[in-house]
LOZA-255875 format. One line per 4 residues: number of its first residue (from 1); for each residue x, y, z of N, C-alpha, C. Coordinates in steps of 0.2 Angstrom, whole numbers, plus 2048, in hexadecimal, padded with zeros to 3 digits. Example, Ala and Ser with C-alpha at 12.3 -4.5 7.8 and 13.67 -1.06 7.14 Angstrom:
2
1> 842 7E4 827 83E 7EA 827 842 7F0 827  840 7F5 823 844 7FB 824 840 800 827
***
This chain:
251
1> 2DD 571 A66 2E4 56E A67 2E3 567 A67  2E9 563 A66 2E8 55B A64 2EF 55A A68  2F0 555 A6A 2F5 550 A6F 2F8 54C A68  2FE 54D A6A 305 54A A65 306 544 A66
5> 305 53F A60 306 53A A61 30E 538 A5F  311 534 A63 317 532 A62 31A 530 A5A  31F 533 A5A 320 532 A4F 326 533 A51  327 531 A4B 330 533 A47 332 53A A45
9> 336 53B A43 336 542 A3F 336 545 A39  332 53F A35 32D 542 A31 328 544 A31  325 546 A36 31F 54B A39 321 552 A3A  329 552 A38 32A 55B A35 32C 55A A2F
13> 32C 556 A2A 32C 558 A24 32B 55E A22  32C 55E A1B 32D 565 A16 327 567 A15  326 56D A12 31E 571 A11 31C 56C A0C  314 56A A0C 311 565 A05 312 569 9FF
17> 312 563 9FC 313 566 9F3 30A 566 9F1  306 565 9F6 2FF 561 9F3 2FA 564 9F6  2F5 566 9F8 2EF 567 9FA 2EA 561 9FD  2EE 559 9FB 2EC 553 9FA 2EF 550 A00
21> 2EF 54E A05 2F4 546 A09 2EF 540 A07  2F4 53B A07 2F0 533 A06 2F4 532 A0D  2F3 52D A13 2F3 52A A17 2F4 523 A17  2F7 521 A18 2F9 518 A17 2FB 515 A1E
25> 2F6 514 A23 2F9 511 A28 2FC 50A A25  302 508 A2B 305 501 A2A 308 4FF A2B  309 4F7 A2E 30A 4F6 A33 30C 4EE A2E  313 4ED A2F 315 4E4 A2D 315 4E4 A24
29> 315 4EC A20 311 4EB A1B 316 4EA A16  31B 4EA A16 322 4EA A13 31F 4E4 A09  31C 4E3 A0A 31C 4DE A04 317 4E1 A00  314 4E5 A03 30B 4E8 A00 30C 4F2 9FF
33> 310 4F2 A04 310 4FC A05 313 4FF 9FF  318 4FD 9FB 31B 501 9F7 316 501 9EE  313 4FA 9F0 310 4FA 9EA 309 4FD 9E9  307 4FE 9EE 300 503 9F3 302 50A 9F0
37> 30A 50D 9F2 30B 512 9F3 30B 515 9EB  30F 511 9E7 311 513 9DF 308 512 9DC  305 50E 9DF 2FD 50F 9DB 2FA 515 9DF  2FB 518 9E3 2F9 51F 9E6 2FC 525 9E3
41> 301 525 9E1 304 529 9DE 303 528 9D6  301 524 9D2 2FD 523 9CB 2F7 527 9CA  2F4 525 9CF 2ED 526 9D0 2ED 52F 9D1  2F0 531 9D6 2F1 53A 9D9 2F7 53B 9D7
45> 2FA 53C 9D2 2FF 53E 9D4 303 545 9D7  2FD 548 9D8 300 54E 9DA 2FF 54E 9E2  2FD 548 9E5 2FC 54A 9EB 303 546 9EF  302 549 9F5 308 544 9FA 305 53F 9FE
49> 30B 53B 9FE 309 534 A02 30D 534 A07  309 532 A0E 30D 531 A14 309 52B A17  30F 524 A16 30E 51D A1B 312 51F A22  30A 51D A26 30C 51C A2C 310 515 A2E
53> 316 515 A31 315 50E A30 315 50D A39  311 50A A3B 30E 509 A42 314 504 A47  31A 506 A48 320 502 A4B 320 4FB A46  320 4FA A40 322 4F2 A3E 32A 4F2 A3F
57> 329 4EA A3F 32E 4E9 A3F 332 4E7 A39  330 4E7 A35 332 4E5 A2C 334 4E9 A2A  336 4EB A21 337 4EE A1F 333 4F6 A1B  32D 4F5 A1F 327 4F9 A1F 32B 501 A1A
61> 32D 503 A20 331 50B A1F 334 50B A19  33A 507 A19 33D 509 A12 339 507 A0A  335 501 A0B 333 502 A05 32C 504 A05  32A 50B A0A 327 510 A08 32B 516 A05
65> 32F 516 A09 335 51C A06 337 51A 9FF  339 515 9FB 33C 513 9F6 333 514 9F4  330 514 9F3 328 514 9ED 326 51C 9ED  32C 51D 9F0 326 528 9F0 325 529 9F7
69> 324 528 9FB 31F 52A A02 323 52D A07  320 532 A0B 324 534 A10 321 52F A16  326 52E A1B 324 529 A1E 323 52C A26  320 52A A2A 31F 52C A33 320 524 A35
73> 326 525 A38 327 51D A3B 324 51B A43  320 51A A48 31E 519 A4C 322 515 A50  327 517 A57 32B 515 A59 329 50E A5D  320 50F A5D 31B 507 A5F 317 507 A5B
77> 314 500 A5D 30E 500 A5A 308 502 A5B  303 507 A5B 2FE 50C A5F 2F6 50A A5A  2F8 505 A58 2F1 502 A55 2EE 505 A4C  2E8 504 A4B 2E9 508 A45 2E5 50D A46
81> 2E3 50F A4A 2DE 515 A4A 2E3 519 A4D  2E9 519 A51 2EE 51C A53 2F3 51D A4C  2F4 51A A48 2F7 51C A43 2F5 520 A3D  2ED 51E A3D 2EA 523 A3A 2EA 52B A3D
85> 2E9 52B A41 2EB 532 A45 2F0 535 A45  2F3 532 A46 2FB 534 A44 2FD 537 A3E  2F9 533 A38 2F7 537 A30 2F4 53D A30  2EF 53D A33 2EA 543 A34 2EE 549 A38
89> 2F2 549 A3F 2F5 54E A40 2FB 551 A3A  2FD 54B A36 303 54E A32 2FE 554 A2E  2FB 550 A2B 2F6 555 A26 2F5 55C A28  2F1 55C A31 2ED 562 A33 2F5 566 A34
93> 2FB 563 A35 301 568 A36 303 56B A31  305 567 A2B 306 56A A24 2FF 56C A20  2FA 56C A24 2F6 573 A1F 2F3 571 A19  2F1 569 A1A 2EF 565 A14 2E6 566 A13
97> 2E4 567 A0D 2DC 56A A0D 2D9 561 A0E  2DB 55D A0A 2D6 556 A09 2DB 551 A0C  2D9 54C A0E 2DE 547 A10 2DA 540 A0F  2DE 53C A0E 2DB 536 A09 2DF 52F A0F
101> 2DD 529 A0F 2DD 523 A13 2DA 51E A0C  2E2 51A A10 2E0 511 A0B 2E4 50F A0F  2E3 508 A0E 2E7 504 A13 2EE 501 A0E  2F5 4FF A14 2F9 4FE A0F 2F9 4F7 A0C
105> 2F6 4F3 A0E 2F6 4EC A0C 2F3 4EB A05  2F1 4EF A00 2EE 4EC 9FC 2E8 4EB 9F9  2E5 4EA 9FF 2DD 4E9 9FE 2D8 4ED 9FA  2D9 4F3 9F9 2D6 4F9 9F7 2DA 4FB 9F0
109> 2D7 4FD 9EB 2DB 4FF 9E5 2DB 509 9E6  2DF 50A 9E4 2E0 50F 9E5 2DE 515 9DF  2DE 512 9D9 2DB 515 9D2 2D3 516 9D5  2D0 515 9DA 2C7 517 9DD 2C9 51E 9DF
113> 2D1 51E 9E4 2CF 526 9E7 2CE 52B 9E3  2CD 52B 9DD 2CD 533 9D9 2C5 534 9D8  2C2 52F 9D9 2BA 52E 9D8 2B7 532 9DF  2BC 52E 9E6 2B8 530 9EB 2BB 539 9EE
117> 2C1 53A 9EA 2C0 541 9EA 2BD 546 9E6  2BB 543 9E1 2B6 545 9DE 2AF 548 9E0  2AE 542 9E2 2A7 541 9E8 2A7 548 9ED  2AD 549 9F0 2AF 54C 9F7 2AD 554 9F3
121> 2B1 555 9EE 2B2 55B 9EA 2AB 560 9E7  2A7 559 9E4 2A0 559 9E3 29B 55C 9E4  29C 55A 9ED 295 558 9F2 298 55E 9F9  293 55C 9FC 293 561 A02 295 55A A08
125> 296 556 A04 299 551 A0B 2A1 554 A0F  2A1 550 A13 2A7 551 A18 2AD 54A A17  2A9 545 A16 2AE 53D A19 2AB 539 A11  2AD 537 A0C 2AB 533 A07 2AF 52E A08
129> 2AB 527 A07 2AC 521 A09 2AF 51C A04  2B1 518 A06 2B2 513 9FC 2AF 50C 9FF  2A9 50B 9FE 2A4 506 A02 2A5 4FF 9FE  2A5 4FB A00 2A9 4F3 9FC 2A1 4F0 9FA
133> 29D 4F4 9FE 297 4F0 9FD 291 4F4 9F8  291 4F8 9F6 28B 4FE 9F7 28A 4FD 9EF  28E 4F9 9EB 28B 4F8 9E3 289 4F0 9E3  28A 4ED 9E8 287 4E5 9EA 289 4E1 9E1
137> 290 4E3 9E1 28F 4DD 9DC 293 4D7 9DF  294 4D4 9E5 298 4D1 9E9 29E 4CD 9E8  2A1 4D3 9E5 2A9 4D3 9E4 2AC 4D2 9E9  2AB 4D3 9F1 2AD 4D2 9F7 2A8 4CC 9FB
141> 2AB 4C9 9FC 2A7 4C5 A00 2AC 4C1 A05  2A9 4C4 A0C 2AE 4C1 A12 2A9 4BC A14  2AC 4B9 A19 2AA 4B4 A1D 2A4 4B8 A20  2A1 4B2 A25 29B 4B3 A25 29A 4B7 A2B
145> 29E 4B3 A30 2A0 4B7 A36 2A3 4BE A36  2A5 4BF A32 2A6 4C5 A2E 2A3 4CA A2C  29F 4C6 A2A 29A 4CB A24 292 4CE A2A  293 4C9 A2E 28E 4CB A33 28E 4CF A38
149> 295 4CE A3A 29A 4D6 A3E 298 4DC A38  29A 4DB A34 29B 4E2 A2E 294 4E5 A2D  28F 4DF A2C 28A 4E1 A2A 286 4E6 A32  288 4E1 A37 283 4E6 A3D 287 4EA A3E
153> 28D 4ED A3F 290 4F1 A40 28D 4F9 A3C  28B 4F6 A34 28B 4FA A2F 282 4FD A31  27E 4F6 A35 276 4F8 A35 276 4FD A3B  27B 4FD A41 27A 502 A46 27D 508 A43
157> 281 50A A40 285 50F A3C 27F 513 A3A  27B 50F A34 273 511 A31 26D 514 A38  26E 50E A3A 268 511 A3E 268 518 A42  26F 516 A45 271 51E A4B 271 524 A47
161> 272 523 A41 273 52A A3E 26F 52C A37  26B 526 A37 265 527 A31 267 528 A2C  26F 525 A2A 270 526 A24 272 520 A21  26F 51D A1A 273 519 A18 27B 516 A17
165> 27E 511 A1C 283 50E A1B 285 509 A1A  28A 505 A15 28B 4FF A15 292 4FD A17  294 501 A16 29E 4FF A18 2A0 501 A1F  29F 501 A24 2A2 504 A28 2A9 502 A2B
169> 2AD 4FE A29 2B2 4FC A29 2B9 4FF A23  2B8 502 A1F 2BA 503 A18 2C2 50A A1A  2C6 504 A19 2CC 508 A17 2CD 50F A13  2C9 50D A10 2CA 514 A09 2C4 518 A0B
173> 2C7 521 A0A 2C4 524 A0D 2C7 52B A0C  2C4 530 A09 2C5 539 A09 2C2 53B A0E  2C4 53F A10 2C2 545 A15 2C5 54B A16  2C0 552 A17 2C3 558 A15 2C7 55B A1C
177> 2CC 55F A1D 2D1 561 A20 2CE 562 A29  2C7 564 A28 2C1 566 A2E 2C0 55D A31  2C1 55B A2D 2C2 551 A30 2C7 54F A34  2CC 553 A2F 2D1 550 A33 2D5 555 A39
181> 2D2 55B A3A 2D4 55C A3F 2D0 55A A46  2CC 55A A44 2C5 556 A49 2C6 550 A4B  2CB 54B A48 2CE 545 A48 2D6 545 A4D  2D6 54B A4D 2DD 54A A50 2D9 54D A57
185> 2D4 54D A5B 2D4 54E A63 2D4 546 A63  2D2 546 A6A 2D2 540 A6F 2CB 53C A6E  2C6 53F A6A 2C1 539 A6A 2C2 534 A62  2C9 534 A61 2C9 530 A5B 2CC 528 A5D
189> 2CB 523 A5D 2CE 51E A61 2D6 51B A5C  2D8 517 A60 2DE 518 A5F 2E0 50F A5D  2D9 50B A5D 2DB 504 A59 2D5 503 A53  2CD 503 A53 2CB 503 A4D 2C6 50A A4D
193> 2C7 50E A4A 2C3 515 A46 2BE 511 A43  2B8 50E A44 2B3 50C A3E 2AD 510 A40  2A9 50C A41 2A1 50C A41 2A1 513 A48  2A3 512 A4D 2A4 517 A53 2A5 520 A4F
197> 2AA 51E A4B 2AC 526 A48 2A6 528 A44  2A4 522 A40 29D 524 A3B 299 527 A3F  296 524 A45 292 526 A48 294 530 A4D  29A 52F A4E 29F 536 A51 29D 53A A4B
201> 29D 539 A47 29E 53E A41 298 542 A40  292 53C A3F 28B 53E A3D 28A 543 A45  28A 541 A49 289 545 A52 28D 54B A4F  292 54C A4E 296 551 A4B 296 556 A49
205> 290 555 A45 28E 558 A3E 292 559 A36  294 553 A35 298 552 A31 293 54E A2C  297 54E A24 28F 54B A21 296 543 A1E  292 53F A1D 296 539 A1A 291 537 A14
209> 294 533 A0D 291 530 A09 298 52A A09  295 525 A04 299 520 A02 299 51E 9FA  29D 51D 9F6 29C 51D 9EE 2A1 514 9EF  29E 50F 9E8 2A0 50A 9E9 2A7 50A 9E6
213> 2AA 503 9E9 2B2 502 9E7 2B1 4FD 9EA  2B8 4F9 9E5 2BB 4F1 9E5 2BE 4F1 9E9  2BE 4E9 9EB 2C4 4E7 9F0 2CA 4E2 9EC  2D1 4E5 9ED 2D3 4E1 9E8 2D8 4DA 9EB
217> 2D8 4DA 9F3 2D8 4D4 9F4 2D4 4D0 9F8  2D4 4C9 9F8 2D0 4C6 9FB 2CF 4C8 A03  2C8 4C6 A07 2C4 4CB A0C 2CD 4CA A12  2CD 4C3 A12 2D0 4C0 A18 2D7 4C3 A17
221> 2DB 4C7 A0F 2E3 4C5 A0F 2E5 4CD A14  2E3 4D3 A15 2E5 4DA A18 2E5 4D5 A1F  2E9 4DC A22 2ED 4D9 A27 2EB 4E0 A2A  2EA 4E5 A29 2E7 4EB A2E 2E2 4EB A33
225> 2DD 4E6 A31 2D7 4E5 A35 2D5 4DE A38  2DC 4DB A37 2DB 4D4 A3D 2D7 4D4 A43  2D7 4D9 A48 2D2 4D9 A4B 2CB 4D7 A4C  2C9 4DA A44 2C0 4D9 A41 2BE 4D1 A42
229> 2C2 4CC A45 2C1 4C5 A44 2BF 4C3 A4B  2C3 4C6 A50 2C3 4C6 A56 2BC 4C5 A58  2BB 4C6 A60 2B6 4C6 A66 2B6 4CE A65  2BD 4CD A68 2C1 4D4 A6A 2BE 4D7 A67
233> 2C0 4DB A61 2BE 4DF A5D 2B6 4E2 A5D  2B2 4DA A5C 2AA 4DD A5D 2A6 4E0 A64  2AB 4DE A68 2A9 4E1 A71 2AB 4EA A70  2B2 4E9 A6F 2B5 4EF A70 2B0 4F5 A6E
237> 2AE 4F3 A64 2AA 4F8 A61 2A5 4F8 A62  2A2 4F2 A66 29B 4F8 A69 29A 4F8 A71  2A1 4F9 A74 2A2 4FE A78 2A4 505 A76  2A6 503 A6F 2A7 50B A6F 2A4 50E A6A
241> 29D 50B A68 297 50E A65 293 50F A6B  294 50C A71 290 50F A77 291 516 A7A  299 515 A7A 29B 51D A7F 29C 522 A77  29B 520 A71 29B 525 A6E 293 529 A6E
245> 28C 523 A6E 287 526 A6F 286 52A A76  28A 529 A7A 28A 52E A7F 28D 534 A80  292 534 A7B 296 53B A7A 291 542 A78  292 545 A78 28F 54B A74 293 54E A6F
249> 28D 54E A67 293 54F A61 298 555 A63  29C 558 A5F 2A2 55D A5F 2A4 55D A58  2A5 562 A57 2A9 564 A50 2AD 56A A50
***
C-alpha cells in the first residue's frame, strides 16, 4: 500500500488511452509547460500526459490543459520529488505499464524519449536514464561549482553500486510500472529524488543504464532544480545517501 498525497481531482480521471504516462512535474512553468507538453505529444503520440503542477501560482494549470495534458493541481507546494510522486501514484492507480519523466521547463527535448523507451523495451533494465553527459561532446556545460556537485554526486552513485554513472541529476527518465509502484512508499523523498534513489534502486535490485541526450537550454536557465546551487542542497543529499546506505534494499 502507499499514502495519498494531497491532489486535485484529477487523480480520478478517466481509464488511460495509453499503456504510456509522461510526468511533467511544475512549478511557476506557465511560459515553458505547454510548449514541453505539444513536443511530448509529437514525439509519443499515443501516450498520456499528466503535468503535475506543484501549488504555482501562475498560469501553470491552464496552459497545460490548453497543450493536451491532463493536469493534478497540488493545493501546496510539496517540492519536486513530491510531485513526482504524485505522478507515479496516478500511473500505479490507472494501471499504466511504462511511465516516463521530463521536466516542464524546457531543458530537455522530448524527441530523445522514443530512444530511451526503446532502451527500456530492449534491455532487461528497469530505470533508463537520458544522461547529459555520457557522449562527452560538451554540449552542457554548467558552472564549475556545479559541475563539481554533479560530478561527485555522480562518482558516489558509481562507486556504491559498481555501476557506471554520469547523470545523476537527469530530468529525463523511463521506468517500468514495478518502478513506479515502488516509488510510491515512503522511502521516495519528497524534495530531490537523485543520486540517493540511484543508489535505493541498485540496493533494490532494480537494474539502471543511461543512453546520451541534449540539453536544450542553458545549464543555469531550468527552474526545477534551484536548489542544486545551494549549500542546502549538497548537505541534504548526502544526508540522504547516508541513511539510504543504511536502509536495507526492498523491492
Amino acid at each position: 500500500m502507499f499514502t495519498t498525497t494531497p491532489a486535485a481531482s484529477e487523480l480520478q480521471a478517466p481509464t488511460p488511452s495509453s499503456s504510456l504516462l509522461v510526468i511533467l512535474p511544475a512549478y511557476n512553468e506557465e511560459a515553458h509547460v505547454g510548449g514541453v507538453v505539444r513536443s511530448v505529444l509529437a514525439a509519443l503520440p499515443g501516450a498520456d500526459v499528466l503535468v503535475v503542477d506543484d501549488g504555482s501560482s501562475d498560469r501553470t494549470s491552464e496552459e497545460a490543459r490548453a497543450a493536451g495534458a491532463r493536469v493534478a493541481s497540488l493545493p501546496v507546494n510539496l517540492g519536486y520529488g513530491g510531485a513526482l510522486q504524485t505522478g507515479y501514484k496516478y500511473a500505479v492507480r490507472h494501471g499504466y505499464d511504462v511511465v516516463a519523466q521530463i521536466d516542464a521547463d524546457g531543458q530537455h527535448c522530448a524527441a530523445d524519449l522514443p530512444r530511451l523507451l526503446t532502451r527500456l523495451e530492449d534491455s532487461e533494465n528497469d530505470v533508463v536514464i537520458g544522461s547529459r553527459f555520457l557522449d562527452r561532446d560538451g554540449h552542457y556545460t554548467p558552472s564549475k561549482a556545479r559541475k563539481l556537485g554533479m560530478s561527485l554526486f555522480a562518482r558516489l552513485v558509481t562507486v556504491t553500486t559498481r555501476s557506471h554513472v554520469t547523470d545523476s541529476t537527469s530530468g529525463l527518465q523511463v521506468i517500468r510500472g514495478s518502478v513506479a509502484r515502488f516509488f510510491c512508499s515512503n522511502v521516495y523523498p519528497q524534495d530531490y529524488p537523485d543520486a540517493d534513489i540511484l543508489i535505493l534502486l541498485h540496493r533494490s535490485g532494480f537494474r539502471v543504464t543511461e543512453v546520451p541526450v541534449r540539453m536544450e537550454l542553458p545549464p543555469d536557465r531550468g527552474t526545477l532544480h534551484r536548489g542544486h546551487r545551494s549549500l542546502y542542497y549538497s548537505y541534504k543529499m548526502f544526508l540522504s545517501i547516508f541513511v539510504t546506505l543504511l536502509r536495507r534494499g526492498r523491492k
